[in-house]
C-alpha positions in Angstrom: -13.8 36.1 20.6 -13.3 36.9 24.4 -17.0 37.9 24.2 -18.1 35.2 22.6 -16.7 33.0 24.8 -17.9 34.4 27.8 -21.0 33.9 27.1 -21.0 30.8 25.7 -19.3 29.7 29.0 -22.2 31.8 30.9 -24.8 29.3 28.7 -23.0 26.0 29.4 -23.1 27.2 33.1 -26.8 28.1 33.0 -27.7 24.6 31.6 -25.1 22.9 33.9 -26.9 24.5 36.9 -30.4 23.5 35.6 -29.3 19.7 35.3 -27.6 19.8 38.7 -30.8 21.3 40.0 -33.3 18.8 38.3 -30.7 16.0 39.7 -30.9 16.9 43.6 -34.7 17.3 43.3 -35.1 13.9 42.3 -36.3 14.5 38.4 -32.7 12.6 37.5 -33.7 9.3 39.9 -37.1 8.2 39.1 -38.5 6.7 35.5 -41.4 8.4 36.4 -40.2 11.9 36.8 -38.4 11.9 33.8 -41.0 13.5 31.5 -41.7 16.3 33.6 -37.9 16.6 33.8 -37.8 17.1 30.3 -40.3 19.9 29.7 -38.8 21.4 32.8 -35.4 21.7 31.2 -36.3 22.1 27.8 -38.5 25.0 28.1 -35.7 26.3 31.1 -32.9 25.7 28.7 -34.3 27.2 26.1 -34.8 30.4 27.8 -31.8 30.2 29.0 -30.2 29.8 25.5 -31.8 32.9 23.9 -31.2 35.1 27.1 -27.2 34.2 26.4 -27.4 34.2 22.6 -29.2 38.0 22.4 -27.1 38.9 25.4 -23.7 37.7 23.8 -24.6 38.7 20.2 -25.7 42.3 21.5 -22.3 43.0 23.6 -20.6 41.6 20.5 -22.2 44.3 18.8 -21.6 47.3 21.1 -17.4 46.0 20.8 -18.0 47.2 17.2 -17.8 50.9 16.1 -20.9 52.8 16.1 -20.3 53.9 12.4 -19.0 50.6 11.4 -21.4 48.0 9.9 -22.3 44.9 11.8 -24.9 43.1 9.2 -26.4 39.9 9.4 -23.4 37.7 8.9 -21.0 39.3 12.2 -24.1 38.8 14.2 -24.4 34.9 13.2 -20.9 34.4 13.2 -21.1 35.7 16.9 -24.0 33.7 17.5 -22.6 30.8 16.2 -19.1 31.1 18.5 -21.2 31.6 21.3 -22.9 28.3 20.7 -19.8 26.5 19.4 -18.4 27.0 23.0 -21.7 26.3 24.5 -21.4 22.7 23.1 -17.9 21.9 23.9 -18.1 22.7 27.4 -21.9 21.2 28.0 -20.4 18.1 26.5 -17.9 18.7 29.3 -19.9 18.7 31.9 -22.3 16.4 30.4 -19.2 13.6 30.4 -18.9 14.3 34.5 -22.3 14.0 34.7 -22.8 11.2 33.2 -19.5 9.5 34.6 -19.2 10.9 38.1 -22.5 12.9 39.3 -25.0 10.3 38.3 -23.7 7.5 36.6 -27.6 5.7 37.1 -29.1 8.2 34.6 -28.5 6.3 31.6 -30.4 3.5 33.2 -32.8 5.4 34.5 -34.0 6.7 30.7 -33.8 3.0 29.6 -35.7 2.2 31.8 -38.4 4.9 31.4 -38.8 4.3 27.6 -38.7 0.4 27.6 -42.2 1.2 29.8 -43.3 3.5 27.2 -42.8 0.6 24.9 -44.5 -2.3 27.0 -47.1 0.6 27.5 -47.6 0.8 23.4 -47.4 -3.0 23.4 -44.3 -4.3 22.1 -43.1 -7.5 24.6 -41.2 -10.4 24.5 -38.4 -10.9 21.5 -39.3 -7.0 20.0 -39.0 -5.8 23.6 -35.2 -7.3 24.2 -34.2 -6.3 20.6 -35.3 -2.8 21.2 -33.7 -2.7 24.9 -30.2 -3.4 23.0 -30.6 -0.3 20.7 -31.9 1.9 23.4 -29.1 0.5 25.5 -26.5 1.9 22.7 -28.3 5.1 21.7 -27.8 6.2 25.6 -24.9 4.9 26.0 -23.0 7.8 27.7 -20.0 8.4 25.2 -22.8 8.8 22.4 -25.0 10.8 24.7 -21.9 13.2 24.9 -21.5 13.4 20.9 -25.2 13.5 20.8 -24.7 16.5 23.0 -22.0 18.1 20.9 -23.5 17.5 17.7 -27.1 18.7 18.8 -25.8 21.5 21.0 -23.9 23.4 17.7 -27.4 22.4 15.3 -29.4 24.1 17.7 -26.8 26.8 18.2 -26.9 27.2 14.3 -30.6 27.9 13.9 -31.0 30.3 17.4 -28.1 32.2 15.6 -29.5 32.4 12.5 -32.6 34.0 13.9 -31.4 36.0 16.6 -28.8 37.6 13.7 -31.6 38.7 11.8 -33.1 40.7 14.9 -29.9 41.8 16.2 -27.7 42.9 13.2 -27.1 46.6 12.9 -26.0 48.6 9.4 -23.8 51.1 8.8 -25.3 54.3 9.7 -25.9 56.2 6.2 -23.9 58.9 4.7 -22.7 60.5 2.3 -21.6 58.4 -0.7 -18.5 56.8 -1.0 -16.2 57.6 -4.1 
């Protein structure tokens, strides 16, 4: 578990650092940048993800006996540890973020995709109803659920397939009686 949580801790760190990073070069301030700030830490956080997961799963493994087995179910229960703590300490982090670091965030992506929806058309009375909604879906305690919820899904399916690539069986001999 100590392994596990090390570098779930080393993952929540990675994507802490990321966010703090896109937030002092300005991708956290302007509607504008927002999109780029998005690919930026997706495709960063992603990488960022599987570097931890296959670096957490495989010193998981080596903790394990070289004769013992460590199939496909150790390996995504490791996996899935790693990204359990991930979540519950991004959500941390996400909660000083959005409370402390840069409480203007939340209006900041309101305001970036109420200009997406004047830019597909919708104004007047659809434009206020859909500002309430997006108003409540980033409000920040359901940002942080959001973040706890989506952080152990996507934990779940990069452990899943990083199990099946980093599982090792027992090494064969003779039969057992």
């Amino acid at each position: 578990m100590k392994t596990c949580a090390l570098y779930g801790f080393i993952w929540a760190l990675g994507g802490a650092f990321l966010t703090l990073i896109l937030f002092f070069m300005g991708f956290h301030s302007d509607p504008a940048k927002l999109q780029a700030a998005g690919w930026i830490g997706g495709l960063a956080g992603v990488a960022i993800a599987v570097i931890c997961m296959v670096l957490g799963v495989r010193a998981r493994r080596d903790e394990v006996p070289a004769e013992a087995e460590f199939g496909y179910g150790s390996a995504f229960g490791a996996g899935f540890l790693i990204a359990l703590v991930q979540s519950v300490l991004t959500s941390v982090f996400w909660y000083v973020y959005r409370f402390y670091i840069n409480p203007a965030f939340g209006d900041i992506v309101i305001q970036d995709q109420l200009a997406k929806m004047e830019a597909k058309g919708v104004t007047g009375d659809r434009l206020d109803k859909a500002e309430s909604v997006v108003r409540m879906m980033n409000g920040p305690v359901l940002q942080i659920i959001f973040a706890l919820i989506g952080g152990i899904i996507l934990g779940t399916v990069l452990a899943l397939i990083i199990a099946a690539f980093v599982k090792r069986a027992a090494p064969a001999g003779p039969p057992k009686i």
